[in-house]
C-alpha distance (Angstrom), angle and dihedral (degrees) to the residues before:
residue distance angle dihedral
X1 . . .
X2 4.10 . .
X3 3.84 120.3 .
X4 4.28 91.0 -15.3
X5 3.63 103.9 -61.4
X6 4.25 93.0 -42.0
X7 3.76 91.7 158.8
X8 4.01 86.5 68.8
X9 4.14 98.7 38.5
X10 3.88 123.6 92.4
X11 3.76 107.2 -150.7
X12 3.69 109.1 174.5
X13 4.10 128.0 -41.6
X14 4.01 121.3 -64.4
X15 3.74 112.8 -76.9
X16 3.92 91.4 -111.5
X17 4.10 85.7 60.5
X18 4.25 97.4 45.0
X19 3.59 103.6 110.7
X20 3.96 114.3 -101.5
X21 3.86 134.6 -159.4
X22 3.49 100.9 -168.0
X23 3.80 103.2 -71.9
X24 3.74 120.7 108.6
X25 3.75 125.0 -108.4
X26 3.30 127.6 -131.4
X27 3.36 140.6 -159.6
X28 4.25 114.2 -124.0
X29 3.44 139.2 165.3
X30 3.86 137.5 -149.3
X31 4.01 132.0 -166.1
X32 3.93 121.6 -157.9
X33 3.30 102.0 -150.1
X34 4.03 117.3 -153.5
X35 3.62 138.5 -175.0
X36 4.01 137.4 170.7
X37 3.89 104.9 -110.9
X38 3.34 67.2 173.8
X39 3.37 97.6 -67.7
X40 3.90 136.1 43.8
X41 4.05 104.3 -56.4
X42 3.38 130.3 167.8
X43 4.22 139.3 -156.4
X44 2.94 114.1 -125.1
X45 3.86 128.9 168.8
X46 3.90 134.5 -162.2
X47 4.05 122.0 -133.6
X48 3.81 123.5 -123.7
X49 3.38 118.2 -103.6
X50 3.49 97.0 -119.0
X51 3.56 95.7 68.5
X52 3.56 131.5 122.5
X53 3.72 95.7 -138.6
X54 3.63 126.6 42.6
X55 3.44 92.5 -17.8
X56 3.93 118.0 -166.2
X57 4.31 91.2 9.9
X58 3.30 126.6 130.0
X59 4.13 119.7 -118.4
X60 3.84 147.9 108.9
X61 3.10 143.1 -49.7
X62 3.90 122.0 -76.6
X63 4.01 159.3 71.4
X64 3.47 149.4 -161.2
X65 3.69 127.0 -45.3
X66 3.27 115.4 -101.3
X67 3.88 137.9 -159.2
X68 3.76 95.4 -101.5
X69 4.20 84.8 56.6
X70 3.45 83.9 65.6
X71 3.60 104.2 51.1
X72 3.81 114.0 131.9
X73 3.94 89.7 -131.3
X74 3.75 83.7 73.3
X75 3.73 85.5 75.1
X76 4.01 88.2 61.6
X77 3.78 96.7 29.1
X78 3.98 101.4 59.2
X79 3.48 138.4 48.2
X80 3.65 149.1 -151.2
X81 3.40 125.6 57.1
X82 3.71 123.8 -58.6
X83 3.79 111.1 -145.4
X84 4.38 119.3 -167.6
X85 3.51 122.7 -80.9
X86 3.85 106.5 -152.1
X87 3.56 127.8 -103.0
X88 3.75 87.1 -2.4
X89 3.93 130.2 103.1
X90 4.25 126.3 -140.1
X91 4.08 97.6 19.8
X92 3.41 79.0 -175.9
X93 3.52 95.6 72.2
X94 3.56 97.9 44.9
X95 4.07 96.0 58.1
X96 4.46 82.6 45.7
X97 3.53 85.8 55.9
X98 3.88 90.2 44.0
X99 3.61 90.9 50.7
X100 3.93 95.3 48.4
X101 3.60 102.1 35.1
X102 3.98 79.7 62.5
X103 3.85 106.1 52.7
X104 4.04 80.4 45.4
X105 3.69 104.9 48.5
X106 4.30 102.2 33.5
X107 3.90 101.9 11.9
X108 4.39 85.7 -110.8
X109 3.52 125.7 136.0
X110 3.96 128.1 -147.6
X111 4.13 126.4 -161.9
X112 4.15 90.1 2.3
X113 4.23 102.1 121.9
X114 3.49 96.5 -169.8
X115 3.58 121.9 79.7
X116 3.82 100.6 -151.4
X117 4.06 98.6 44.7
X118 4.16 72.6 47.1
X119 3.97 90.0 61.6
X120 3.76 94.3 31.6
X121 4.20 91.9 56.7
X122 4.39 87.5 46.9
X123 3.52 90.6 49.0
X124 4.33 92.0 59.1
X125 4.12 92.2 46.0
X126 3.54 89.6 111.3
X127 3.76 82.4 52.4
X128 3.67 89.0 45.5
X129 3.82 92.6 52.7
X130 3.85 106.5 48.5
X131 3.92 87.7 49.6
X132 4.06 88.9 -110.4
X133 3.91 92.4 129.7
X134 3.54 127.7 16.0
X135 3.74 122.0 -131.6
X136 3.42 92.8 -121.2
X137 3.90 97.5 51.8
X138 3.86 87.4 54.9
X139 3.86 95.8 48.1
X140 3.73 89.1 44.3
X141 3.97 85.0 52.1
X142 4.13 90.5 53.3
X143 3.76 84.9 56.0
X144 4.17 84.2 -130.9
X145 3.75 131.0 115.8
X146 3.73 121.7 -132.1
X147 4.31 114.7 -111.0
X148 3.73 100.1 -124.6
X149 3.91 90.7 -179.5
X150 3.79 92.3 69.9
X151 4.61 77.3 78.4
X152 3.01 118.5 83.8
X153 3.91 120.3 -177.8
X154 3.88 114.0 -137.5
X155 4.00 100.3 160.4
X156 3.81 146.3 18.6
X157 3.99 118.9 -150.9
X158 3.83 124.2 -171.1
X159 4.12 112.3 -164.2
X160 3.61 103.3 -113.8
X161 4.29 118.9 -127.2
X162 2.82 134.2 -71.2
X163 3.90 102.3 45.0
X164 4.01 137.0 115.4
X165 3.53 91.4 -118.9
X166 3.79 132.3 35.8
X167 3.92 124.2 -170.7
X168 3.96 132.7 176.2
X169 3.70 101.9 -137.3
X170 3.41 133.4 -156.2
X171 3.99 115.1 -159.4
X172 3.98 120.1 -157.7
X173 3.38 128.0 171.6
X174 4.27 117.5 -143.2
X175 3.54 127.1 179.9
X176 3.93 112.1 -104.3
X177 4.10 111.9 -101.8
X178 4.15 110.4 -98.5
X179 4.29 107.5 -76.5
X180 3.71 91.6 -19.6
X181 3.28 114.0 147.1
X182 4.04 130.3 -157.4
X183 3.79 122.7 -108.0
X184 4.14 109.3 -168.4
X185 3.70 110.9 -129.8
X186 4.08 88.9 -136.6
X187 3.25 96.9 -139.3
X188 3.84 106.3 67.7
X189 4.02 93.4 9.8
X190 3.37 121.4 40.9
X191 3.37 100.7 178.2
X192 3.91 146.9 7.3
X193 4.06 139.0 -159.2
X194 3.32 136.1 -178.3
X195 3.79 103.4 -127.9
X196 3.64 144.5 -170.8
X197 4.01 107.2 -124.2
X198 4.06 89.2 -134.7
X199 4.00 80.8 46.3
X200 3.72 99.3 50.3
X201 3.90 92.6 44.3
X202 4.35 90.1 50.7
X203 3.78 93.6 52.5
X204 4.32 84.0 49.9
X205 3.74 95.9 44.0
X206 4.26 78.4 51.9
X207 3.55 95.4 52.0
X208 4.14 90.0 -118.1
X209 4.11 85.5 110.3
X210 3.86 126.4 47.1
X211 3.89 118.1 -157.8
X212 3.71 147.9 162.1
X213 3.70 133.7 -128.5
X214 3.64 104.2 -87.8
X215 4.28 91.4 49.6
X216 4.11 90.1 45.1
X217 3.93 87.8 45.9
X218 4.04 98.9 49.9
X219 3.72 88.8 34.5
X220 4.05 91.0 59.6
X221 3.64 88.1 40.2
X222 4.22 94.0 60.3
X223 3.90 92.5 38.0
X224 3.82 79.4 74.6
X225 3.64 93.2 63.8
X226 3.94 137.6 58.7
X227 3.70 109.5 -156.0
X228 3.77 136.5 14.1
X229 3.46 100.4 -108.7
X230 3.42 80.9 63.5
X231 3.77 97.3 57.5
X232 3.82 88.7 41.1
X233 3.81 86.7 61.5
X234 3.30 90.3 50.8
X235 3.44 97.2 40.2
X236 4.03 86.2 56.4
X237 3.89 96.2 53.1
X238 3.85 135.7 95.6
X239 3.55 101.1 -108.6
X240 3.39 114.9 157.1
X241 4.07 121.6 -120.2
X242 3.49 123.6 -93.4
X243 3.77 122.5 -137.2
X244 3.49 97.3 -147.7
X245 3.93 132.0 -146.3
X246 3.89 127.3 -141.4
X247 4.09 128.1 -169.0
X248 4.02 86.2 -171.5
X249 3.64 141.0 1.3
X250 3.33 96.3 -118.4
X251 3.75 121.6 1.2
X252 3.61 106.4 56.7
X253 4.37 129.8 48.1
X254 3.81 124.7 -102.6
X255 3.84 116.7 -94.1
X256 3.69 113.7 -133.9
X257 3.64 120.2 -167.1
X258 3.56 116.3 -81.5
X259 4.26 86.7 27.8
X260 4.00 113.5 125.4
X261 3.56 111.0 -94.2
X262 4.34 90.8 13.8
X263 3.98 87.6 144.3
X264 4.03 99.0 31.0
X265 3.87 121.9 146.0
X266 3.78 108.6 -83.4
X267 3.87 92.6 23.1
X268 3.95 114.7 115.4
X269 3.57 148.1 179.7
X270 4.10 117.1 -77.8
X271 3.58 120.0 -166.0
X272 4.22 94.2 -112.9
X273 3.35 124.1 105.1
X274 4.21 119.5 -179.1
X275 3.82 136.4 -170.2
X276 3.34 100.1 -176.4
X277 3.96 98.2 116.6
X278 3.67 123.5 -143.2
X279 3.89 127.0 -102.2
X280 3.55 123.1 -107.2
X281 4.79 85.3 -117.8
């Protein structure tokens, strides 16, 4: 099975039919990383305020897809098989991305098996982020190919209008590499926590946390669930998507169907849809 069954799931309409206001979309990924500490925890990292999207919020790692993502080496240079992701094309380069967005933004690597070609790719992510190396050139280099079956997409979120930038983001969830630790790149992340879900969504619901649809969604989603072979199972099974419902961007949870109050006045429509089902906590 690749991705729980993603070849049979509708999770939204194909990028060329999302609706569009003028601004481009991109394609982006984003890893939840997760780790017993013992229990179920969570990285999670918070923007710099100088950003141009979501400054200052709390979420995961990730970014846009970039050219190098879609390389044709990658064909040759990873392995494991890589299942659909729905209404999206090359899921290939959205777990690359995952994978590299990762090393760049918390010094973390995802699918590399050997701890010293681990070490060797963190140590270029400066490299990595001014575009002096390509991911690919290094891995090439280590004579290794990257595990893509250690991602496993659980979501897909589509920035709503109206909003300077707009990205089609695929959301996997990977268990964290054994006693690594994350390093914030301080330029994009400024800093990152391991978290309990329950944890993370307390401090929002107190104002100490700010977050966006996607983060509150996957956040509620894990609270469910104790450890992370738990949310591997889950991750693995043929749930069906979600189309989620929002009341606010930020202020108020995601309604998933069968939720109290999923089709309340003032509720609507957001473009996310997830299949990662929720535990039995």
């Amino acid at each position: 099975m690749v991705g729980g069954g993603l070849e049979q799931r509708m999770a939204g309409p194909h990028r060329d039919d999302l609706p569009v206001d003028g601004v481009p979309i991109r394609s982006a990924a984003t890893v939840v990383l997760l780790d017993d500490r013992p229990d179920l925890h969570v990285l999670a990292l918070r923007r710099t305020d100088d950003s141009t999207f979501v400054a200052g919020h709390t979420l995961f790692p990730g970014g846009a897809v970039d050219d190098g993502d879609r390389d044709p080496r990658w064909v040759d240079l990873s392995s494991g098989e890589v299942g659909d992701l729905p209404g999206m094309d090359d899921p290939r380069s959205y777990r690359i991305a995952a994978v590299r967005e990762t090393i760049e933004e918390v010094g973390m690597t995802v699918g590399i098996g050997d701890p010293k070609v681990a070490a060797d790719l963190v140590s270029r992510r400066r490299d990595l982020e001014s575009g002096a190396v390509s991911l690919a050139d290094l891995v090439a280099a280590a004579g290794v190919r990257v595990d893509l079956s250690d991602l496993w997409p659980v979501a897909r979120w589509v920035t709503p209008m109206p909003s300077v930038k707009r990205y089609d983001t695929a959301f996997f969830v990977a268990r964290a590499p054994v006693g690594a630790e994350p390093v914030v790149d301080g330029r994009e992340a400024v800093h990152a926590e391991w978290c309990r879900p329950t944890d993370a969504l307390a401090r929002w619901e107190a104002g100490e946390l700010t977050m966006i649809s996607p983060t509150i969604a996957m956040f509620q989603r894990l609270a469910s669930h104790r450890t992370v072979d738990e949310v591997l199972d889950a991750a693995t099974s043929d749930a069906p998507a979600l189309h989620v419902r929002i009341l606010d961007e930020t202020t108020t949870p995601v309604r998933f169907a069968g939720d109290e109050g999923y089709d309340a006045p003032g509720t609507r429509p957001a473009l996310g849809w997830v299949w990662l089902p929720a535990g039995s906590r």
